[in-house]
C-alpha positions in Angstrom: 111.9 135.2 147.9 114.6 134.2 150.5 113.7 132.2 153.7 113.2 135.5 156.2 110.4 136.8 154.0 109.1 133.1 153.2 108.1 132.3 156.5 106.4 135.6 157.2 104.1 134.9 154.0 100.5 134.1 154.8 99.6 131.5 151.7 103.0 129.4 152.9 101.9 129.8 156.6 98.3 128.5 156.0 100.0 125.4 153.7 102.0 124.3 156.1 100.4 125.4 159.5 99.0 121.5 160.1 102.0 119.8 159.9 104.3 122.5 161.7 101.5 121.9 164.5 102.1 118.3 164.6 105.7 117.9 164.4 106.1 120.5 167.5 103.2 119.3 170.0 105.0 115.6 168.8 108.2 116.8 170.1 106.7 118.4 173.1 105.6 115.0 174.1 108.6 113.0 173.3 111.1 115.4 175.4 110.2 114.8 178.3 111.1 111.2 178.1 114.7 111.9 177.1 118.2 112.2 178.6 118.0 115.6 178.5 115.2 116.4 180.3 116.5 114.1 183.3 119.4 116.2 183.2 117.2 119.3 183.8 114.4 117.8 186.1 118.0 117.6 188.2 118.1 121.4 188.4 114.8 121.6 189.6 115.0 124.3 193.2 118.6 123.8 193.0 118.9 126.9 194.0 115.7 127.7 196.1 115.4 131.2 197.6 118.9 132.2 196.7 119.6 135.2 193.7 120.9 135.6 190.4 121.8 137.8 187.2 121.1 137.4 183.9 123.7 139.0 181.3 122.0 140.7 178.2 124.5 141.4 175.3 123.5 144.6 174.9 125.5 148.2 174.4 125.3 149.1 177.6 127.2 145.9 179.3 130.9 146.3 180.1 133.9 143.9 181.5 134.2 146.5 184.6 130.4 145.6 186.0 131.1 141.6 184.9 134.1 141.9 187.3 131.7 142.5 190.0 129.9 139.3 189.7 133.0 137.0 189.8 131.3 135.0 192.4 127.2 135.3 192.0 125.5 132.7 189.8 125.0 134.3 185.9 123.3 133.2 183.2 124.8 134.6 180.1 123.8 133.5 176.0 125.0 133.4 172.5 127.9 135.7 171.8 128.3 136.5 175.2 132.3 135.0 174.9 133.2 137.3 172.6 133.9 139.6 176.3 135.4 137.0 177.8 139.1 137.6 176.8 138.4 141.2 179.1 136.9 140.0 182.4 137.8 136.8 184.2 133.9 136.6 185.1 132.4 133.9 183.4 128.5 132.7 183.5 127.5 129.3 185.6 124.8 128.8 182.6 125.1 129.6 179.1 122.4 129.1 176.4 121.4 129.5 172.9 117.9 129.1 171.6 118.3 130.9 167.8 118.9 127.6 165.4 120.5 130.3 162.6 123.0 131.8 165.1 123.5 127.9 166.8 124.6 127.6 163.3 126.8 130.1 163.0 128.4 129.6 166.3 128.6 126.1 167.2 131.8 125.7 166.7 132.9 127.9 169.1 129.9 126.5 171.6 131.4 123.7 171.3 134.9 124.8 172.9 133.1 126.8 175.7 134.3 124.8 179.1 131.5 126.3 181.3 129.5 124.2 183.4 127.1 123.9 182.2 125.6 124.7 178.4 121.8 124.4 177.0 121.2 124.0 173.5 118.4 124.1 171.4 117.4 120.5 171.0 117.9 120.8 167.1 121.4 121.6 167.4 121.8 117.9 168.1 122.8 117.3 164.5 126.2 119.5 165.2 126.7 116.4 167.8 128.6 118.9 170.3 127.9 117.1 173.2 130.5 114.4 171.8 133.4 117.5 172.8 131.7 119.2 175.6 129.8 117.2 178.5 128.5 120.3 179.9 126.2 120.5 177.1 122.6 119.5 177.2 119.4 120.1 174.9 116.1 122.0 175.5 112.8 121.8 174.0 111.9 125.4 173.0 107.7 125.3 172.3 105.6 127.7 170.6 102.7 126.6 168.5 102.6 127.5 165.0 100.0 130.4 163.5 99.2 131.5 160.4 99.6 135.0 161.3 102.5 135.5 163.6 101.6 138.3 165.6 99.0 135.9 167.3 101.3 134.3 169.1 102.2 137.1 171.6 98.6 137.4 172.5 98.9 133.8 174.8 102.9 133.7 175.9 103.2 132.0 179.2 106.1 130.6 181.6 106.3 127.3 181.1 105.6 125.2 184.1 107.7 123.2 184.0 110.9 123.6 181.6 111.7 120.0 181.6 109.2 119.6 179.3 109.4 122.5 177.1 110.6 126.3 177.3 107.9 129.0 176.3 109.7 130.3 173.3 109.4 134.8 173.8 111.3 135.4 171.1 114.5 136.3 173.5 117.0 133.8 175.1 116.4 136.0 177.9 112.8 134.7 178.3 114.0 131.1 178.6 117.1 132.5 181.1 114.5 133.7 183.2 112.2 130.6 183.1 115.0 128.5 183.9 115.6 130.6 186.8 112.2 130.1 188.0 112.5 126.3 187.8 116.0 126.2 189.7 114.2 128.1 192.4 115.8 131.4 192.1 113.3 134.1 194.3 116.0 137.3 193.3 116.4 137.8 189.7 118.4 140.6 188.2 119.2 141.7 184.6 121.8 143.2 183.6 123.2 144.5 180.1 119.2 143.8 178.2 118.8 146.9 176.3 115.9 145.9 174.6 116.7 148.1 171.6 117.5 146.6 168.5 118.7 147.7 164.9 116.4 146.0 163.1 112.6 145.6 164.2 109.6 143.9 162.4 106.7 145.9 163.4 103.1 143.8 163.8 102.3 145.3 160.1 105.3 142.8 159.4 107.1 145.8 158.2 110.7 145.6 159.1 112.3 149.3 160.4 115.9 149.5 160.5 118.2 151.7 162.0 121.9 151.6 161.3 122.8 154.0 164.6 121.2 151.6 166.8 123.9 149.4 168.3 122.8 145.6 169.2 125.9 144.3 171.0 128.2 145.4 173.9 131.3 144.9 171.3 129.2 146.6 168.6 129.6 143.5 166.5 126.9 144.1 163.8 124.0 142.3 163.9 123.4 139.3 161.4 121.0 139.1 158.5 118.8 137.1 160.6 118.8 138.7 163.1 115.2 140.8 163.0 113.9 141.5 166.9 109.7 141.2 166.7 109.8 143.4 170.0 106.1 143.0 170.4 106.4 139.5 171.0 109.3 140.0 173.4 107.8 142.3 175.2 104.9 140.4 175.8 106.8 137.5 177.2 108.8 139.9 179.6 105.0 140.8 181.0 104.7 137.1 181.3 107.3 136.9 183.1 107.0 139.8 185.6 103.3 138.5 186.1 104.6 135.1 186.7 107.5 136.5 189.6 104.6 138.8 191.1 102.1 135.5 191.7 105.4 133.6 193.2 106.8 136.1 195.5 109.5 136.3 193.2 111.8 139.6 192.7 112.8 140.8 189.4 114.8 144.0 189.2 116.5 145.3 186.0 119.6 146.6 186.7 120.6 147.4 182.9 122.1 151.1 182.3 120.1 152.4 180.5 118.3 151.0 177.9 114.5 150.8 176.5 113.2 147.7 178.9 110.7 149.2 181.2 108.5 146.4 181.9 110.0 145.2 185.2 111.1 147.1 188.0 114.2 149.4 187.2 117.2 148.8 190.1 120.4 150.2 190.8 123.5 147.8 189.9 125.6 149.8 192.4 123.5 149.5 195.1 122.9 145.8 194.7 126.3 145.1 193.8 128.1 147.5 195.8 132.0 149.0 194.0 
């Protein structure tokens, strides 16, 4: 049995469900006394009532519409630099949240002069910040259940991300709570398809489907890689519910796509040719 289908294993989730609890609400306590979360308390309505776009990596994103936003503040994530040798548009924030894919990537992370870079706070033992200043570590939270799927049932924006991120399954979720926090009251997405090659369904059953393309370059997807859209769906509602009690606007602007639960927009009228 290899780690994937370990973890979605009842008997191993029940065995270990007491101590995964501790060691996360633990952590979720110690964070906020750390460097780090000074650093991000700094952020806090850095940017009140002024907009922003968040870059998915999705198929439908291309270097011509990045062009266009050579000047508004982005949030971008993960393998989003894998455009950048096609558009002289780079994000103001860049994050990644998936520990397999920090893994994977961190060397590269690492040589990413953007200013500024948020890491999930385990990737500290890849001791980037030692090459890269702009780099600084977030706590992303979700309590541990037995059964998975129960989790989606109580996603909420975190109040205050300085403290922890809500993890929604989506580094999308935490570029949008971050948005929040800095104050942002115009929030547009850009490039988040939403549609993935490889689902696990609530059954746990995983569907794959080899003509469904995850990434603008069309890079294929990694083993790891397996998008539980109920639970990333849920924390886009948290999120939409969340903007609608703060006045705040979200619009997605992506071409296309299978993300209906905000408000669709036009990128061309927004961001005018």
């Amino acid at each position: 049995m290899d780690f994937l289908s370990l973890r979605e294993n009842k008997l191993f989730r029940c065995m270990v469900f007491p101590v995964m609890n501790s060691i996360r609400y633990g952590k979720k306590i110690f964070f906020r006394f750390t460097k780090d979360a000074e650093k991000i308390r700094g952020l806090k309505d850095s940017h009140a009532g002024e907009r922003c776009f968040i870059i998915g990596n999705g198929p439908s994103l291309t270097a011509k519409d990045l062009d266009r936003l050579c000047g508004e503040f982005c949030f971008a994530a993960n393998g989003i630099y894998r455009i950048f040798d096609q558009t002289k548009w780079r994000p103001q924030v860049y994050l990644c949240v998936d520990r397999f894919m920090l893994n994977d990537i961190s060397g590269t992370i690492g040589a990413l002069r953007l200013p500024l870079l948020l890491l999930l706070w385990e990737g500290k033992k890849y001791k980037l910040e030692r090459e890269n200043r702009h780099i600084v570590y977030i706590n992303n939270y979700c309590p541990f259940f037995m059964d998975r799927n129960q989790y989606k049932d109580g996603i909420q924006v975190s109040p205050d991300v300085s403290k922890y991120f809500t993890a929604g399954g989506t580094v999308t979720f935490n570029s949008i709570q971050l948005a929040f926090y800095m104050g942002f009251t115009e929030i547009y997405l850009l490039g988040v398809d939403h549609r993935y090659s490889r689902v696990c369904l609530e059954t746990g059953e995983m569907i794959e489907n080899p003509d469904v393309a995850d990434y603008f370059d069309h890079t294929p997807a990694a083993a790891y890689t397996i998008q539980n859209v109920a639970t990333t769906t849920a924390a886009y509602r948290a999120a939409d519910e969340y903007a609608r009690a703060h006045n705040i606007v979200i619009r997605n602007l992506t071409r296309g796509g299978a993300l209906e639960v905000f408000v669709r927009g036009n990128f061309d009228e927004i961001v005018p040719p």
